[in-house]
C-alpha positions in Angstrom: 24.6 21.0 -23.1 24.6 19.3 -19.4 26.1 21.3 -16.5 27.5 18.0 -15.1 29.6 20.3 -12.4 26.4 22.0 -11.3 24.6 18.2 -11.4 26.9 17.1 -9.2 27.4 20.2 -6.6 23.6 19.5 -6.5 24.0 15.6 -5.8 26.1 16.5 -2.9 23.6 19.0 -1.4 20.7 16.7 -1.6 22.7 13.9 0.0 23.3 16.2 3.0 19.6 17.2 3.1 18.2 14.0 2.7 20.7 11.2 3.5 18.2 9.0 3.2 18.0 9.3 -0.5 20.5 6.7 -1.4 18.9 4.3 1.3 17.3 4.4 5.1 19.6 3.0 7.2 17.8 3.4 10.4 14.4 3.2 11.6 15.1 7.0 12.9 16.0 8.0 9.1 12.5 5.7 7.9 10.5 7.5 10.6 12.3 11.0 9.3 11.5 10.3 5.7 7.8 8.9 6.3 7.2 12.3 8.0 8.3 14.5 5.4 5.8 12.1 2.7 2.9 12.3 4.8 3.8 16.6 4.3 4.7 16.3 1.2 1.4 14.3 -0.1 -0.5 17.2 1.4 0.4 18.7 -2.1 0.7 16.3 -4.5 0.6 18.2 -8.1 2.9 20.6 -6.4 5.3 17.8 -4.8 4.9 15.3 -7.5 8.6 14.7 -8.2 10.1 14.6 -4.9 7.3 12.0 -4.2 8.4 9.9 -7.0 12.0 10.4 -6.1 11.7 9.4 -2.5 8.9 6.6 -2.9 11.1 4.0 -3.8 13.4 4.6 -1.0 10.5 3.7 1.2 9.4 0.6 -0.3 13.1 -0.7 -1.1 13.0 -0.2 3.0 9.7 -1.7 4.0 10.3 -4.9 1.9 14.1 -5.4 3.2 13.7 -4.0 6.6 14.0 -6.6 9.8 11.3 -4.4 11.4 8.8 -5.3 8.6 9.5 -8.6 8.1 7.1 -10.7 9.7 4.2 -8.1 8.5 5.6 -8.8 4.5 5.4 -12.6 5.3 1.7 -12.0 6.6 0.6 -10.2 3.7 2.3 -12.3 1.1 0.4 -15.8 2.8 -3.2 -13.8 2.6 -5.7 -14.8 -0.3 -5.9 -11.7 -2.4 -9.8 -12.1 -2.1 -9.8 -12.4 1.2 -7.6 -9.3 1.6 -9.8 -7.0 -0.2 -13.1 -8.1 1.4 -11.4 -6.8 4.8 -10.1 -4.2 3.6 -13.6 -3.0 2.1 -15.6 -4.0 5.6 -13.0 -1.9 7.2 -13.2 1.1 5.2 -16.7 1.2 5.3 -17.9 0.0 8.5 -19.6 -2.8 7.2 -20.6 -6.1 8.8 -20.7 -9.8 7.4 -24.1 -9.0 7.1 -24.3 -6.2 4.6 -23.3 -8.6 1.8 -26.6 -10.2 1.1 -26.6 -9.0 -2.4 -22.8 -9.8 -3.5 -22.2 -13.3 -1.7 -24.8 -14.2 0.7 -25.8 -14.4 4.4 -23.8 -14.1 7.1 -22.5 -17.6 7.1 -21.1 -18.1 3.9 -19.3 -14.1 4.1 -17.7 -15.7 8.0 -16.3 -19.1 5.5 -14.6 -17.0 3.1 -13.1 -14.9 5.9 -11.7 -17.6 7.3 -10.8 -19.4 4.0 -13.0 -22.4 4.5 -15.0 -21.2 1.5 -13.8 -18.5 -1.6 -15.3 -15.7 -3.4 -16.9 -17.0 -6.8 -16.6 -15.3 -10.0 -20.2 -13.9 -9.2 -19.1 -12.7 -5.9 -16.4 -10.7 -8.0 -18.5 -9.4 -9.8 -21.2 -8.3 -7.6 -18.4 -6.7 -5.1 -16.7 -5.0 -7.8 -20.0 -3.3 -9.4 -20.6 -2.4 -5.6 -17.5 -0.5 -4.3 -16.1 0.8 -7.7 -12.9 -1.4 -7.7 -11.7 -3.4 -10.6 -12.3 -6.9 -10.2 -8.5 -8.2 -10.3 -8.0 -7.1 -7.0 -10.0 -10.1 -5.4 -7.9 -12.3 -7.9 
């Protein structure tokens, strides 16, 4: 049978804890609760729940929040292709010129990045088999 009296004492104690739990309403309480992820991700298995719990909170946040709004419109006006080709130079300290294999020389990698030209199916391809990634994330 459910301890509804003992549910709700522990609803009230969590709400003081973490007020932030039924919504940031300041950048202070979004700083407060970004802090205790990046601790609690330290130990995921052992965290795993109160990382689910709070997650949400944080994203409900970053995609209402004035202080991310102009970031959101960025990000939802970028090719998806485009995006992950960045991404992937960024992360691995590539240049346009270490795609010779996947899409070409230096020239046609500098026309995608700027949108004048896109990744193929074959350039999909290629970069997928390269960095491990599935190939829907170009698309």
């Amino acid at each position: 049978m459910l301890d509804v009296q003992a549910m709700k004492s522990l609803s009230q104690q969590i709400t003081q804890v973490m007020p932030w739990v039924q919504g940031i309403r300041s950048d202070q309480q979004y700083d407060e609760l970004l802090a205790l992820m990046d601790e609690l991700v330290e130990d995921y298995d052992a965290n795993q729940v109160l990382i689910e719990l709070l997650f949400p909170v944080l994203q409900e946040y970053e995609e209402t929040a004035e202080r991310f709004k102009t970031f959101n419109q960025r990000i939802e006006e970028l090719d998806p292709g485009i995006a992950m080709l960045r991404l992937l130079i960024d992360q691995h300290s590539l240049t346009q010129s270490d795609f010779q294999q996947e899409i070409g020389g230096k020239s046609l990698v500098s026309q995608i990045l700027s949108g004048k030209r896109s990744l193929t199916l074959g350039h999909i391809r290629a970069l997928s088999k390269r960095f491990g990634v599935p190939a829907a994330m170009f698309v």
